[in-house]
C-alpha positions, 0 to 999 in steps of 0.5 A, a space after each residue: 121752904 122752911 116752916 119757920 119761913 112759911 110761918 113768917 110769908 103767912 104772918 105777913 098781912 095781904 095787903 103789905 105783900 106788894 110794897 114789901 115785894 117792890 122793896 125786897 126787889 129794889 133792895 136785892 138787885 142793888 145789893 147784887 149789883 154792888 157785890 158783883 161790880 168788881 167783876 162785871 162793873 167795868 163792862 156794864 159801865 161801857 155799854 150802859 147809857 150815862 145817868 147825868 141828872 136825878 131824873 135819869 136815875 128815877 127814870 130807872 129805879 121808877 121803871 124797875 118798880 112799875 116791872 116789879 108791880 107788873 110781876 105781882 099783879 100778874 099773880 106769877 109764882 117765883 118760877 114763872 116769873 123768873 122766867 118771865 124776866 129771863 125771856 124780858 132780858 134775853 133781846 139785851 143779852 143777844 144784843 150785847 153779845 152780838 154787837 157789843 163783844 169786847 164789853 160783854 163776854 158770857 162769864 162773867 158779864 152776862 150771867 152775872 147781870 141775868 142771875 142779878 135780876 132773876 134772883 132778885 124777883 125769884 128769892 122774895 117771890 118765893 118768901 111772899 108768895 109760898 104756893 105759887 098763884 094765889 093767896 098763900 095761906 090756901 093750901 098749897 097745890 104743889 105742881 108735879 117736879 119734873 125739871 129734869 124730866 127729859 121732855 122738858 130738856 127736849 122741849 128747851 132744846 128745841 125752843 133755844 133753838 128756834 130762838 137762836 135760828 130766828 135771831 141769828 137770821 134777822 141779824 143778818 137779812 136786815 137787823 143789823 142794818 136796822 140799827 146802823 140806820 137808827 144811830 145805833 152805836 156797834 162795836 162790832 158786826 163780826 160776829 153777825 156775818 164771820 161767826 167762829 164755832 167758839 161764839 157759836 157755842 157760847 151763844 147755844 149756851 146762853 139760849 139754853 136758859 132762854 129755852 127753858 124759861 119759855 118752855 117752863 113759862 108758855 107750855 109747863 105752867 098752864 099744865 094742870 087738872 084743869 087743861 082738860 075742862 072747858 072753863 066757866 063762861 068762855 064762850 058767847 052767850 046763848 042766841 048771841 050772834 055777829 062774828 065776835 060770837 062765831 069766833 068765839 065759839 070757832 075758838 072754843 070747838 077748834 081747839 083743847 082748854 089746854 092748847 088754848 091756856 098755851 095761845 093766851 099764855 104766847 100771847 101775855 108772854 110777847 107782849 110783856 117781852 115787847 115793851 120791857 125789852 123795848 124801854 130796857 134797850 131804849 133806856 139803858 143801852 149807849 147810844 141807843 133810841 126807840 126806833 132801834 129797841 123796837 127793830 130788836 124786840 119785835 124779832 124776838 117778840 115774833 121768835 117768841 110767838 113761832 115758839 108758843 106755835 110750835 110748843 102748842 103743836 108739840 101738846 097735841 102731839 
């Protein structure tokens, strides 16, 4: 970042950072949005739930503040909580381009709607918050740049993988009968059961991103000088007893500070994924109810799980 945008992020007071982070957000999605609606406005219009009454629009916009105030409090640096919105977006892309393929092709439909909101959380992140976690006027502590590293490409690769596999799968053995039964309104089942190697190229690459988020996310971010010193007052107190304790001192011999950043890390990651994609789906999508959103991202909540898993066996290796 500049110095003379650093000097501006600095000379913002505290305390005006968050209601400033909510507005640029709002403000940066609706400008995106309107700059991108000659190309994929038709599309989103098709497959997005009508908005009749005012009560449907503050639902949205009032939803979209409560995501916006969730990324700040969460103390997440412009990367990490870009990413945490790709990972909260990736069930709805899948979705759309799946079962809903005449209204949702990769370019320009679905990148242009994930690099609307991702950039609109990644751009006033990066202005009020400089340094990442943290309050920004500390001295920054810069994270080591490897985002071309070739683990990390591996790591990505393996992940969107896993991602793509655990989908793909679902959508066949029950998924898709799921929504049919909840009164879910599809397209098209063809690309579950009569997949061509086009959709399944197109499909590898919009799970690429996916990868990287969560790698970047679940197994880069916790990665510090601190992986490798127990922290303070994480086990049960001397002399405690009971099984809370025994766990809790089970947890902390079984496995490394860093393995154990990666598990609450998973953990964060599902449950924010869950509820997001869950009220997105539900809210947002023609057609679509509670029932049907919670089948989609419980999948992808238990995909998301099997990668921390895996990503947490790749750091002992």
């Amino acid at each position: 970042m500049s110095s003379t945008l650093l000097a501006a992020s600095n000379a913002i007071p505290t305390r005006f950072k968050p209601p400033l982070f909510v507005v640029l957000g709002v403000t940066l999605s609706a400008v995106f949005s309107y700059l991108a609606s000659p190309w994929i406005g038709g599309d989103v219009i098709a497959v997005q739930r009508p908005m009749t009454n005012l009560s449907d629009h503050l639902g949205f916009v009032g939803w979209r503040i409560v995501e916006i105030m969730c990324l700040w409090a969460g103390n997440w640096d412009a990367t990490q909580a870009a990413s945490l919105v790709m990972l909260s977006m990736a069930p709805s892309m899948h979705y759309r381009h799946t079962y809903l393929p005449a209204h949702s092709s990769l370019l320009p439909t679905l990148a242009a709607t994930t690099a609307i909101d991702v950039l609109s959380i990644y751009l006033p992140l990066l202005f009020l918050r400089p340094y990442g976690s943290g309050d920004s006027t500390s001295s920054p502590t810069r994270k080591e740049n490897r985002f071309f590293d070739s683990t990390r490409v591996v790591n990505a690769l393996l992940t969107s993988t896993i991602y793509q596999l655990i989908a793909y799968t679902a959508s066949v053995k029950f998924l898709t009968t799921w929504l049919i039964e909840s009164g879910w309104e599809l397209e098209s089942v063809a690309r579950v059961h009569d997949v061509s190697e086009g959709v399944l190229l197109a499909r590898a690459a919009l799970m690429i991103p996916v990868g990287w988020a969560a790698s970047e996310i679940i197994f880069y971010s916790p990665s510090d000088s601190s992986d490798s010193v127990p922290e303070e007052n994480e086990g049960p107190p001397e002399g405690q007893t009971g099984s809370c304790a025994c766990l809790a001192r089970l947890w902390i011999k079984s496995l490394s500070p860093r393995t154990r950043k990666i598990v609450r890390r998973t953990l964060l990651v599902a449950a924010y994924q869950s509820v997001n994609s869950t009220v997105t789906l539900a809210g947002t999508v023609k057609g679509g109810n509670l029932m049907g959103a919670g089948g989609v991202s419980g999948v992808w909540t238990v995909a998301t799980l099997v990668v921390g898993a895996v990503l947490g066996w790749v750091g002992k290796v």
